[in-house]
C-alpha positions as YAML, in Angstrom:
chain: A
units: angstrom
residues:
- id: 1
  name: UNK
  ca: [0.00, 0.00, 0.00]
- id: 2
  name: UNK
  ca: [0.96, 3.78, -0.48]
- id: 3
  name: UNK
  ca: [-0.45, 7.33, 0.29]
- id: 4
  name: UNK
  ca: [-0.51, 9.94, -2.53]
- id: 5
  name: UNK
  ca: [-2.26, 13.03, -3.19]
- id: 6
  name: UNK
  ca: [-5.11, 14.16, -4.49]
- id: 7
  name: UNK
  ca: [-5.43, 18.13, -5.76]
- id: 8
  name: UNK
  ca: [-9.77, 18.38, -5.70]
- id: 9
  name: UNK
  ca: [-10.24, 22.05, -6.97]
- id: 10
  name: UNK
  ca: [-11.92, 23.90, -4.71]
- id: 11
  name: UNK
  ca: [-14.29, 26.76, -5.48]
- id: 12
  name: UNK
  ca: [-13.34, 29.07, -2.56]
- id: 13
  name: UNK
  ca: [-10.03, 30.98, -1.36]
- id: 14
  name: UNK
  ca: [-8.19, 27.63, -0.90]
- id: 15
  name: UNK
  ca: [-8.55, 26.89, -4.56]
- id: 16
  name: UNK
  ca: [-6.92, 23.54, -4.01]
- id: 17
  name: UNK
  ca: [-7.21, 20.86, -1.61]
- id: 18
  name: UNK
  ca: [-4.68, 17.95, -1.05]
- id: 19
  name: UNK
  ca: [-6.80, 14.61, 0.14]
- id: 20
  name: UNK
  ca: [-4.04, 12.02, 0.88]
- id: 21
  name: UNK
  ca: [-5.13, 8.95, -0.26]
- id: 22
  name: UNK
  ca: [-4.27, 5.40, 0.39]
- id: 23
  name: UNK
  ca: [-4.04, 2.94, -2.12]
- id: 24
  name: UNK
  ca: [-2.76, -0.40, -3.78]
- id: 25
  name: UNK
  ca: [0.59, 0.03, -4.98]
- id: 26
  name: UNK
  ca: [2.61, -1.76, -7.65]
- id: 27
  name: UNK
  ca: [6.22, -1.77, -7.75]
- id: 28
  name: UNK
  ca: [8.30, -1.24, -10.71]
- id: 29
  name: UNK
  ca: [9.39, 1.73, -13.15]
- id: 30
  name: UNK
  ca: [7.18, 0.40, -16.39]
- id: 31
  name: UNK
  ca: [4.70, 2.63, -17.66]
- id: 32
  name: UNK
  ca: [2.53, -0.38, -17.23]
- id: 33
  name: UNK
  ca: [3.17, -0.41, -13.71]
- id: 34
  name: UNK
  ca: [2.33, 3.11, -13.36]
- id: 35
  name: UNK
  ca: [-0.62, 2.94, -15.07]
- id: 36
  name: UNK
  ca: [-2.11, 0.19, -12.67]
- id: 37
  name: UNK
  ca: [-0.79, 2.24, -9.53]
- id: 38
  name: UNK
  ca: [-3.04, 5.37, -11.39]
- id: 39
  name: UNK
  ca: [-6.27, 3.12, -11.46]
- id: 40
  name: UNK
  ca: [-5.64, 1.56, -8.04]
- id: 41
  name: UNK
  ca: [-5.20, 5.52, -7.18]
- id: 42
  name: UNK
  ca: [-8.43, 6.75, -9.04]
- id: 43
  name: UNK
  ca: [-10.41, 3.58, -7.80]
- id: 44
  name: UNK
  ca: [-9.57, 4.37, -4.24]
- id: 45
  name: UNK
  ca: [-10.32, 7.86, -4.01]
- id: 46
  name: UNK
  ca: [-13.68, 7.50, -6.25]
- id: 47
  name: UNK
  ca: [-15.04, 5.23, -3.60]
- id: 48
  name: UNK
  ca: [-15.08, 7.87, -1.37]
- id: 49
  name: UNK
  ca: [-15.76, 10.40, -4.12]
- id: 50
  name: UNK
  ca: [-18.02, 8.60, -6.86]
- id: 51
  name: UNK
  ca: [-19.56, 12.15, -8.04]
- id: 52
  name: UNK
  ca: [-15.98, 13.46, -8.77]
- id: 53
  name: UNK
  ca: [-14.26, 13.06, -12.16]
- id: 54
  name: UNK
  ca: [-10.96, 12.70, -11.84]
- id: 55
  name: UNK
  ca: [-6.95, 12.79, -14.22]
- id: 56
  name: UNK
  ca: [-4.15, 11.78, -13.76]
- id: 57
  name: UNK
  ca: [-1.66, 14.85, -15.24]
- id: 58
  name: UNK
  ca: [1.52, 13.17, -16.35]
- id: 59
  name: UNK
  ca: [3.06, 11.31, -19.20]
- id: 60
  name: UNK
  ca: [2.15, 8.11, -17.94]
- id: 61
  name: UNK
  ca: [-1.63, 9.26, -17.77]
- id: 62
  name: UNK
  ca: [-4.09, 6.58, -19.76]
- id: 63
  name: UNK
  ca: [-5.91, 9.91, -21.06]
- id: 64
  name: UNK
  ca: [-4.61, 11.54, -24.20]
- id: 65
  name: UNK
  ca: [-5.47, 15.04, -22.28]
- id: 66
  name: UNK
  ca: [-3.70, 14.02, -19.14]
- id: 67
  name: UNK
  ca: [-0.64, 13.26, -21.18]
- id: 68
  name: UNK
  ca: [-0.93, 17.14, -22.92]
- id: 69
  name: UNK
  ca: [-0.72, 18.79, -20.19]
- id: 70
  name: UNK
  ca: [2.07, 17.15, -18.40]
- id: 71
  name: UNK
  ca: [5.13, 19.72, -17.63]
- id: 72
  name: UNK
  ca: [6.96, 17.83, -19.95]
- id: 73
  name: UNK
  ca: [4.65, 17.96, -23.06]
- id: 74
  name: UNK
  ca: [3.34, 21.38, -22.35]
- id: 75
  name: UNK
  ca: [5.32, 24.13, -24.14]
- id: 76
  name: UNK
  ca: [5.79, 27.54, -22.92]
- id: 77
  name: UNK
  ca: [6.65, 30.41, -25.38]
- id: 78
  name: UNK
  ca: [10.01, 32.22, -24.54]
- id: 79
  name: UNK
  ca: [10.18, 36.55, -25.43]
- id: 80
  name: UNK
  ca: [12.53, 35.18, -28.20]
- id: 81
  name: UNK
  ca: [9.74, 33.21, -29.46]
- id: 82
  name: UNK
  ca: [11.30, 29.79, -28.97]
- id: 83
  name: UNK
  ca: [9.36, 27.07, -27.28]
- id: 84
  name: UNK
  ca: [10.71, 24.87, -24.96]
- id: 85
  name: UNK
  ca: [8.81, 22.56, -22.24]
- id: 86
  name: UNK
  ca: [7.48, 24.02, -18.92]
- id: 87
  name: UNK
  ca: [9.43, 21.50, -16.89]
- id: 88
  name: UNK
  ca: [13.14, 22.36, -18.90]
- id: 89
  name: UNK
  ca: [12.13, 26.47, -18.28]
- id: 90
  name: UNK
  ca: [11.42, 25.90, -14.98]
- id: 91
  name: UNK
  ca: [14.75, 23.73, -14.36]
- id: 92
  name: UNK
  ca: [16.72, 25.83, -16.68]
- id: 93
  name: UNK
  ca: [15.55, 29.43, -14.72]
- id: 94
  name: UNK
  ca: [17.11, 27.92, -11.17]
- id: 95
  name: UNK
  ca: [19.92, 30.58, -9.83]
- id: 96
  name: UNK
  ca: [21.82, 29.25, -7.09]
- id: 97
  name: UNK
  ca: [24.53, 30.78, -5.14]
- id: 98
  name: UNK
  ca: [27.17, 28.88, -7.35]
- id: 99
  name: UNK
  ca: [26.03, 28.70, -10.23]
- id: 100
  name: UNK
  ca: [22.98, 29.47, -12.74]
- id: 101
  name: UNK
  ca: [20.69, 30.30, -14.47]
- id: 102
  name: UNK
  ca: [21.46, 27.00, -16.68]
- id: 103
  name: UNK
  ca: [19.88, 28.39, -20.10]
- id: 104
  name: UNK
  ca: [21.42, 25.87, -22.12]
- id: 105
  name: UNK
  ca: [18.82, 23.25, -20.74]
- id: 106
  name: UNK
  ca: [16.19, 25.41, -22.75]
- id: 107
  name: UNK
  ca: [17.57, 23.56, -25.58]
- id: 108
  name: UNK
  ca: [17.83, 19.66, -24.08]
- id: 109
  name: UNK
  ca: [14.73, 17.35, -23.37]
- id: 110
  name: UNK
  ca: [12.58, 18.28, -20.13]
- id: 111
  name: UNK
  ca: [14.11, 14.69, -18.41]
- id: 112
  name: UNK
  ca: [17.66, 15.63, -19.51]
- id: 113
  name: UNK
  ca: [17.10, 19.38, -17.61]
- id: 114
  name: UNK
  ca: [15.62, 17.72, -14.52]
- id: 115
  name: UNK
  ca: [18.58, 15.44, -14.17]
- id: 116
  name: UNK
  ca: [20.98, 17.78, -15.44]
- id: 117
  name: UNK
  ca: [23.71, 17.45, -12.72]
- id: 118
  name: UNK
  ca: [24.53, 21.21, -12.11]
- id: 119
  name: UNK
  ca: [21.10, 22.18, -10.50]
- id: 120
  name: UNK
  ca: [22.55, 19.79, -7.78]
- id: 121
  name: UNK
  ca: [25.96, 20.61, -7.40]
- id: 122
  name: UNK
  ca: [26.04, 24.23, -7.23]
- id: 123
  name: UNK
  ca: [24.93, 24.96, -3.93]
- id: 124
  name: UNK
  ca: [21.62, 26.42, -2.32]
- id: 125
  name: UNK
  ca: [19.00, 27.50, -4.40]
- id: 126
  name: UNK
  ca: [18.41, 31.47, -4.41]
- id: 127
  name: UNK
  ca: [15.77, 32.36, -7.35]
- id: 128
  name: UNK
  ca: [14.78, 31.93, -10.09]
- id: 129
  name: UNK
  ca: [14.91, 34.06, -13.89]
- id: 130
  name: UNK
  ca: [13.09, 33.52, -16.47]
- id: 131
  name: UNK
  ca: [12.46, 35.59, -19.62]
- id: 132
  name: UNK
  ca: [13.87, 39.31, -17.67]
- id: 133
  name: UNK
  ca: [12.26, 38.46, -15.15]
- id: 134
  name: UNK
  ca: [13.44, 37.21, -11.10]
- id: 135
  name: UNK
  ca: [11.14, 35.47, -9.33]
- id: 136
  name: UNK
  ca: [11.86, 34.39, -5.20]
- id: 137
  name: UNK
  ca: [11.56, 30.88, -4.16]
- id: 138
  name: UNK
  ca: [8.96, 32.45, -1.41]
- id: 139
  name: UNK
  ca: [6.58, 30.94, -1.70]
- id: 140
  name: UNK
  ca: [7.95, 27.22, -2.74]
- id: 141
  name: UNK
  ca: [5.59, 27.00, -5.44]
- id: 142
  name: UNK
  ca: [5.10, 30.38, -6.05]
- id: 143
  name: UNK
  ca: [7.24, 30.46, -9.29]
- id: 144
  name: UNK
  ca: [6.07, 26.91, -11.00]
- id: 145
  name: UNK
  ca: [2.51, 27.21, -10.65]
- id: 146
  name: UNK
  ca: [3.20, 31.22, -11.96]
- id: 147
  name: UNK
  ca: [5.04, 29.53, -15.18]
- id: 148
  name: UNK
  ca: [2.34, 26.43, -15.42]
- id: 149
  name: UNK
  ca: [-0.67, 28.39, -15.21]
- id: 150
  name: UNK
  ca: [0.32, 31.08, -17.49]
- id: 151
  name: UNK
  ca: [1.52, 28.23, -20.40]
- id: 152
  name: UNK
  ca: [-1.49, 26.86, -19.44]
- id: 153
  name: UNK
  ca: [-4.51, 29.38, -20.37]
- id: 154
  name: UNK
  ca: [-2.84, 29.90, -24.29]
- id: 155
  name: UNK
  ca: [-4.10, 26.15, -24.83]
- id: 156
  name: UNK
  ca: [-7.74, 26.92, -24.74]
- id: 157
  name: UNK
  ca: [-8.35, 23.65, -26.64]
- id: 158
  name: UNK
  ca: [-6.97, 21.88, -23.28]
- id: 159
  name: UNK
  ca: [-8.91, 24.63, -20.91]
- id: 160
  name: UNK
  ca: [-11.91, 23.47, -22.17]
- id: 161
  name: UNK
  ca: [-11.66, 19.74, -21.47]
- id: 162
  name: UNK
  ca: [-9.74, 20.82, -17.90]
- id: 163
  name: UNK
  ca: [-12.29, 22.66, -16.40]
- id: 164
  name: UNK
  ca: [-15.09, 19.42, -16.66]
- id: 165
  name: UNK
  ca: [-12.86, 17.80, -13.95]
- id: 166
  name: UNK
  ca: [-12.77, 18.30, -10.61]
- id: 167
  name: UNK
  ca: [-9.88, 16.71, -9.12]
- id: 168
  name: UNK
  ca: [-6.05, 15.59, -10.17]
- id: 169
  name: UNK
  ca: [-3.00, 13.20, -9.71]
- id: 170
  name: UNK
  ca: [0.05, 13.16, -10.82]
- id: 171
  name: UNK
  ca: [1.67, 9.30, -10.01]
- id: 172
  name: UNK
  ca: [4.93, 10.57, -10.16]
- id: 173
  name: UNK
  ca: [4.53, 12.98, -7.50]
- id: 174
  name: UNK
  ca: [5.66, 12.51, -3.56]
- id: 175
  name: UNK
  ca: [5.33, 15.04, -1.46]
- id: 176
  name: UNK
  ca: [7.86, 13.47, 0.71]
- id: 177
  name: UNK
  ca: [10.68, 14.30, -1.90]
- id: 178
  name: UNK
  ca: [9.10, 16.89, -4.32]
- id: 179
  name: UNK
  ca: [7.64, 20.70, -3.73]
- id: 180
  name: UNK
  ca: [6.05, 21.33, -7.23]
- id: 181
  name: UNK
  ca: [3.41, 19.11, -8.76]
- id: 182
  name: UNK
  ca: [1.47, 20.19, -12.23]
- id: 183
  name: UNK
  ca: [-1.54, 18.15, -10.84]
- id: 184
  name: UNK
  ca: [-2.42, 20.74, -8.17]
- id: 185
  name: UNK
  ca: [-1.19, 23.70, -10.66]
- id: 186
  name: UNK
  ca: [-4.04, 22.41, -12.62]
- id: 187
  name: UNK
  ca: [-6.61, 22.41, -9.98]
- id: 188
  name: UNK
  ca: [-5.64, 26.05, -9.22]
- id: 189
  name: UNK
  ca: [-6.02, 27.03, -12.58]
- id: 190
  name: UNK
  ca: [-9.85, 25.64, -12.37]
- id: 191
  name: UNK
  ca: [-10.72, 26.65, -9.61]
- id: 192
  name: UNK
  ca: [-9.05, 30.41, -10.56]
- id: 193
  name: UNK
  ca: [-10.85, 29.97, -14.07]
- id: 194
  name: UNK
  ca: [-14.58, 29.03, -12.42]
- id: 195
  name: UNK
  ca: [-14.63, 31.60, -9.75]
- id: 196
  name: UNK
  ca: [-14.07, 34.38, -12.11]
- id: 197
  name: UNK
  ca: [-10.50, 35.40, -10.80]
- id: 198
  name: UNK
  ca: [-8.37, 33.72, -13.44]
- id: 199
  name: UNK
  ca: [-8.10, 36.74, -15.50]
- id: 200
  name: UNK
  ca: [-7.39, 39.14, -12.42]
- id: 201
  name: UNK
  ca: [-4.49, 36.35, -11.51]
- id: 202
  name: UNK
  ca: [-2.58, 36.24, -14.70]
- id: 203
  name: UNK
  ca: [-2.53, 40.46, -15.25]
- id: 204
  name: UNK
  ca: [1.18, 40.76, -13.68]
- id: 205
  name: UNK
  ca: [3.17, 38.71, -10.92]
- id: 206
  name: UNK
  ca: [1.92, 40.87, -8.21]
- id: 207
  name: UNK
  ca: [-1.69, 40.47, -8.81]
- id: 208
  name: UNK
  ca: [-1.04, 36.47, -8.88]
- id: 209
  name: UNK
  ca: [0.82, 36.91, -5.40]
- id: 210
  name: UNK
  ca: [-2.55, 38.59, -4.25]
- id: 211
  name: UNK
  ca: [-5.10, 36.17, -5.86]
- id: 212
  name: UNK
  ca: [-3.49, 32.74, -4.97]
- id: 213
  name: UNK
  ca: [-1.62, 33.11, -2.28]
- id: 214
  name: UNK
  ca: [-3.16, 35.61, -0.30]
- id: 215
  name: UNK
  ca: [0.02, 38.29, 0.05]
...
């Protein structure tokens, strides 16, 4: 057995809730593995939930739009107009106090970037810079669910499949070892885009402070 989250959107000032759930879990790194430790997840949490529809947000999701939206199939637009993944821009924006930003992982696959040896050699992470802009690592997930939800809202054709759920996984995801997850980055984005605020959120980097995390 194992415990993983669950993001459920929810439509008040939280705009996400983490549900821990418990659940079967089967070992091994194949995506078929992963895929049976995603039902096992979904089936445990929907006996307790049966009204709530719920994704998995990952590249080992069994839905085509779970898969999309994963950090490392989404694609965020750079001021230069490249494109690169949200999860190599988020590794490659990382300043630490020996080292970085990385930019060169803007051009390498989004698994390369995360397991790029430099963002864990050079020493305690500081803040983060991406496109002219810095960003503090106050809050922790301040700056990812900033870059996710703003790549995010230019896929309407996703946005309007996202919003019809109300609660997401990501398999991959432990809380135990990870700050970031794109599952609950999605359930803020619904739960922004349903109560109205979503537009008020993404205006500038202050306003987004305001919205989501109350400062």
């Amino acid at each position: 057995m194992a415990i993983r989250p669950v993001f459920v959107v929810s439509l008040d000032s939280q705009y996400c809730i983490q549900e821990n759930i418990e659940f079967e879990y089967f070992n091994g790194f194949s995506d078929q593995q992963k895929k049976r430790c995603i039902r096992s997840l979904h089936q445990s949490y929907q006996k307790k939930h049966p009204e709530k529809r719920v994704l998995e947000i990952s590249s080992k999701s069994e839905e085509e739009l779970g898969i999309k939206l994963s950090a490392f199939q989404l694609m965020t637009t750079l001021q230069n107009g490249k494109k690169c993944s949200v999860e190599s821009a988020f590794q490659a924006s990382k300043i630490f106090e020996n080292g970085g930003p990385y930019l060169d992982l803007l051009e390498v696959s989004p698994k390369a970037a995360k397991k790029e040896d430099r963002l864990k050699n050079s020493g305690k992470l500081l803040s983060f810079s991406f496109d002219g802009q810095i960003f503090p690592i106050e809050p922790k997930t301040y700056f990812y669910h900033w870059l996710y939800i703003h790549t995010l809202h230019t896929y309407p054709e996703l946005t309007e499949s996202l919003i019809h759920y109300d609660a997401f996984t990501d398999i991959v995801f432990n809380p135990q070892k990870s700050i970031n997850c794109q599952a609950e980055a999605a359930a803020i984005y619904v739960s922004l885009q349903k109560q109205g605020l979503l537009q008020d959120a993404l205006k500038d980097r202050e306003t987004f402070l305001k919205i989501v995390y109350h400062l």
